[in-house]
C-alpha positions as protocol buffer text, in pm:
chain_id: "A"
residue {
  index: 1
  type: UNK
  ca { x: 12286 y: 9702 z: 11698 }
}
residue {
  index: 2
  type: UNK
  ca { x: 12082 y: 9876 z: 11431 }
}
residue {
  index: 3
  type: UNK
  ca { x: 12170 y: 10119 z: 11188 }
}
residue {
  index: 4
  type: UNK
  ca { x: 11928 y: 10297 z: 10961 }
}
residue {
  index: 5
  type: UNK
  ca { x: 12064 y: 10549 z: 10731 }
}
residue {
  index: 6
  type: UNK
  ca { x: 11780 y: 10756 z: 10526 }
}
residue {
  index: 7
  type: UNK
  ca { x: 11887 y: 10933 z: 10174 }
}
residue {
  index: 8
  type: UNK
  ca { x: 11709 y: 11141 z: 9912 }
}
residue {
  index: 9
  type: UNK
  ca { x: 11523 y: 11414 z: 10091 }
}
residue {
  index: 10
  type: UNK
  ca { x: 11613 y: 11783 z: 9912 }
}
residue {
  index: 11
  type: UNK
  ca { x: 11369 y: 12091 z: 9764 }
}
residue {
  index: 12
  type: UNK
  ca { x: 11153 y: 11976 z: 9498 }
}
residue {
  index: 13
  type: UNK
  ca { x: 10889 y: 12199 z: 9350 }
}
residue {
  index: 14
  type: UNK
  ca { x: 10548 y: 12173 z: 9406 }
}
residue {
  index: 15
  type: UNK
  ca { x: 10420 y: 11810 z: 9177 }
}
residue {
  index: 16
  type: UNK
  ca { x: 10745 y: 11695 z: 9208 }
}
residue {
  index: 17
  type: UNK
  ca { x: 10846 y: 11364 z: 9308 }
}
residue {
  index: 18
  type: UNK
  ca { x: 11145 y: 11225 z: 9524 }
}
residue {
  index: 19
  type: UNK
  ca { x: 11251 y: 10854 z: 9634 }
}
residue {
  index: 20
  type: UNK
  ca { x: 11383 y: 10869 z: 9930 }
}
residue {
  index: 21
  type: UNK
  ca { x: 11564 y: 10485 z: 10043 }
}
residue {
  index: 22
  type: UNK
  ca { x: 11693 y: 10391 z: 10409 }
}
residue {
  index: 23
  type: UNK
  ca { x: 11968 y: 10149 z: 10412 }
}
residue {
  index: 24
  type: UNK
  ca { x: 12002 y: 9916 z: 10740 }
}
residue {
  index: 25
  type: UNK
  ca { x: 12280 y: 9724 z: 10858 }
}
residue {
  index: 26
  type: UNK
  ca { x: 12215 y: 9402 z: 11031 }
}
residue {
  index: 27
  type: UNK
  ca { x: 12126 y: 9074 z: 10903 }
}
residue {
  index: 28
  type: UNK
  ca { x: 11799 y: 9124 z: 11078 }
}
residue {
  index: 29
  type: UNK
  ca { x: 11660 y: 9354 z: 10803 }
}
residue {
  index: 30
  type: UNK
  ca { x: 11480 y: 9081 z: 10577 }
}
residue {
  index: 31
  type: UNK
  ca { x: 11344 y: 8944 z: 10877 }
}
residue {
  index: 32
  type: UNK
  ca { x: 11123 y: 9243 z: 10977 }
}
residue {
  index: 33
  type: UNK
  ca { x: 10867 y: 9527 z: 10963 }
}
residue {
  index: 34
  type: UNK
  ca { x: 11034 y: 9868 z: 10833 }
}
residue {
  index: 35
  type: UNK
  ca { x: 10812 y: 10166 z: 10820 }
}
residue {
  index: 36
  type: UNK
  ca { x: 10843 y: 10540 z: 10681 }
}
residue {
  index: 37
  type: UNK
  ca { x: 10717 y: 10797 z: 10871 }
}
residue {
  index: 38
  type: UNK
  ca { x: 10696 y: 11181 z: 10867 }
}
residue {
  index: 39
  type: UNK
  ca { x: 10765 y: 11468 z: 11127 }
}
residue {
  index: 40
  type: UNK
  ca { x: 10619 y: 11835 z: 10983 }
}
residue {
  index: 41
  type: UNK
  ca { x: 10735 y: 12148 z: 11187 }
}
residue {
  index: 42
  type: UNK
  ca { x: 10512 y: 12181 z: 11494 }
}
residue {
  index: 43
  type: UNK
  ca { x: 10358 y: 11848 z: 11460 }
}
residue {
  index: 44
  type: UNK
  ca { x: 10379 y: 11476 z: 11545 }
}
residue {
  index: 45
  type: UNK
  ca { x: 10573 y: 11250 z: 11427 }
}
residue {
  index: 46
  type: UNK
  ca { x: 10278 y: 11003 z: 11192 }
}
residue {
  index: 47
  type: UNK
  ca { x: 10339 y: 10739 z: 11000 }
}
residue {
  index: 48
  type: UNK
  ca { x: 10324 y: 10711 z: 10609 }
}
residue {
  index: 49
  type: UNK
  ca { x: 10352 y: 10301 z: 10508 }
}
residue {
  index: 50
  type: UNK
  ca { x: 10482 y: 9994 z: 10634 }
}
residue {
  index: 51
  type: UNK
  ca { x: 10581 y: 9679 z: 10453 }
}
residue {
  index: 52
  type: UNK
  ca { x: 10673 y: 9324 z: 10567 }
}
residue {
  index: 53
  type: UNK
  ca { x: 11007 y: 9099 z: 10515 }
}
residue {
  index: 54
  type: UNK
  ca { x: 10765 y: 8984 z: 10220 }
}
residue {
  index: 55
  type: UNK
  ca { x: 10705 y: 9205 z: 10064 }
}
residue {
  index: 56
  type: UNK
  ca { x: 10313 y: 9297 z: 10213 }
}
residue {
  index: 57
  type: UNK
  ca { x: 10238 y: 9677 z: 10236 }
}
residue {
  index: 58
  type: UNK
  ca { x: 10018 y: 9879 z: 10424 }
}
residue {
  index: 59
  type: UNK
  ca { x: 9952 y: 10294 z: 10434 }
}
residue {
  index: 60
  type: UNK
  ca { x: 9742 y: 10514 z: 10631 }
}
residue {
  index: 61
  type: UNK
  ca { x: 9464 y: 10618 z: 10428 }
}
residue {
  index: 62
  type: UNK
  ca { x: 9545 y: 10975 z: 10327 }
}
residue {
  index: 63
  type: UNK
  ca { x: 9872 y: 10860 z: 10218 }
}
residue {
  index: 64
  type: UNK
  ca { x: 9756 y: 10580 z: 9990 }
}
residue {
  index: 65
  type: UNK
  ca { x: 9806 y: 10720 z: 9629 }
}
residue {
  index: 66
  type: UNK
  ca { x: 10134 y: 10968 z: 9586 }
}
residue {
  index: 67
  type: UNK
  ca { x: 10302 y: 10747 z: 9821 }
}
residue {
  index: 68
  type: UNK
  ca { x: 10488 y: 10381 z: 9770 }
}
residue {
  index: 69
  type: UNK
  ca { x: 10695 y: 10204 z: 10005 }
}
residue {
  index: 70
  type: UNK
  ca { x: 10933 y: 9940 z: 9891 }
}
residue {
  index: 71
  type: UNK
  ca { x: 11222 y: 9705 z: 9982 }
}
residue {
  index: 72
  type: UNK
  ca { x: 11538 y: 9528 z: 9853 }
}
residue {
  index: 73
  type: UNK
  ca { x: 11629 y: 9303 z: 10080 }
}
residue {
  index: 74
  type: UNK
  ca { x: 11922 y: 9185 z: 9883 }
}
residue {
  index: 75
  type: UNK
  ca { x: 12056 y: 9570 z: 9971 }
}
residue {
  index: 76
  type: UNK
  ca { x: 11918 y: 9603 z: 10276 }
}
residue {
  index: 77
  type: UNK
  ca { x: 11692 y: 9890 z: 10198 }
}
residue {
  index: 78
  type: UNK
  ca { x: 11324 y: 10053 z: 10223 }
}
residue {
  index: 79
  type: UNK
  ca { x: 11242 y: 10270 z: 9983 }
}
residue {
  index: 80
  type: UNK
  ca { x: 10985 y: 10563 z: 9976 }
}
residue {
  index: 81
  type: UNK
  ca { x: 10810 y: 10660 z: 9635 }
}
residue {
  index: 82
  type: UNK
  ca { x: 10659 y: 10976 z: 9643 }
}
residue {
  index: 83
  type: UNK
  ca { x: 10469 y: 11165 z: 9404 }
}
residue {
  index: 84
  type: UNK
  ca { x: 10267 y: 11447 z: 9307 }
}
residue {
  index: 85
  type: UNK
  ca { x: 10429 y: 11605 z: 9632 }
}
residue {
  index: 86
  type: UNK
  ca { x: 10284 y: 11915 z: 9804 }
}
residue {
  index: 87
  type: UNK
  ca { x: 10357 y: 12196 z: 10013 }
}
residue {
  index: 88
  type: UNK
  ca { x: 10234 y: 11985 z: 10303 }
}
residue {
  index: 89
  type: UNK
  ca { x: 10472 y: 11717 z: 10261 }
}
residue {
  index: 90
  type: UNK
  ca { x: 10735 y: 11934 z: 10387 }
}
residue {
  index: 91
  type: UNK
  ca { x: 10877 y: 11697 z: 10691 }
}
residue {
  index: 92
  type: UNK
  ca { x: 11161 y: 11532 z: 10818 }
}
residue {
  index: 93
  type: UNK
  ca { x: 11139 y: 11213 z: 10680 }
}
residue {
  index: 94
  type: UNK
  ca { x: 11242 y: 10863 z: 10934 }
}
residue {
  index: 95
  type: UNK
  ca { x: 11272 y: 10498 z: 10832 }
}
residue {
  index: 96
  type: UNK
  ca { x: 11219 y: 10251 z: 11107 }
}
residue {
  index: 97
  type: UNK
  ca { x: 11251 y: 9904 z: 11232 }
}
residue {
  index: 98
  type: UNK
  ca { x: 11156 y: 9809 z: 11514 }
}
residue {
  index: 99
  type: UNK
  ca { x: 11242 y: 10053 z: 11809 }
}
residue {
  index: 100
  type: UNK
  ca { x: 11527 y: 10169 z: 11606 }
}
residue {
  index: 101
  type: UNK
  ca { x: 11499 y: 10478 z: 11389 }
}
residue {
  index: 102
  type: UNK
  ca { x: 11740 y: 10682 z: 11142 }
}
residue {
  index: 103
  type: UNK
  ca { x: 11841 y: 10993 z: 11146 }
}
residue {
  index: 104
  type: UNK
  ca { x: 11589 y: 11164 z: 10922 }
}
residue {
  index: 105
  type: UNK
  ca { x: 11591 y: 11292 z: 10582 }
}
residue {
  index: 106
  type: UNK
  ca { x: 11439 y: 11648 z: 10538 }
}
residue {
  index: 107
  type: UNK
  ca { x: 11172 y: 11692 z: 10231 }
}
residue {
  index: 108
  type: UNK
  ca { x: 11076 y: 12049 z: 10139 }
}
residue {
  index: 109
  type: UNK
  ca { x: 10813 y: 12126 z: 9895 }
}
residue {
  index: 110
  type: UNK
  ca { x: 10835 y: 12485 z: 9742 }
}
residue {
  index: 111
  type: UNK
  ca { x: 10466 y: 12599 z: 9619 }
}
């Protein structure tokens, strides 16, 4: 069994920046794919950045930028860089791995 806890999320203003991490349980952690993803209100759930046991990233294209994923595999934890954040960032932020997901963080940007 899986556990992914996400942390971090809160109101930041507008330009702002927040690092949101996701800690997993599991010796399985350093051997796989974890990915950040966002849900906005009324939308689908899309995904942000993924990055390998070694360390290789990849983002979707209109994230590349403000965003940077990252991992400790020592602690057993993703991280999510973001930066320059805007009013349509505001989402419920998920780590994931595999078919397992956490909870969700929730990121609002005031303007």
């Amino acid at each position: 069994q899986v556990q992914l806890v996400e942390s971090g999320g809160g109101l930041v203003q507008a330009g702002g920046s927040l690092r949101l991490s996701c800690a997993a349980s599991g010796s399985i952690f350093s051997t796989g794919v974890m990915g950040w993803y966002r849900q906005a209100p009324g939308k689908q759930r899309e995904l942000i950045a993924t990055i390998t046991s070694g360390g290789i990233t990849k983002y979707v294209d209109s994230m590349k930028g403000r965003f940077t994923i990252s991992r400790d595999n020592a602690k057993n934890t993703v991280y999510l860089q973001m930066n320059s954040l805007k009013s349509e960032d505001t989402a419920v932020y998920y780590c994931r791995f595999s078919n397992y997901w956490g909870q969700g963080t929730q990121v609002t940007v005031s303007s």
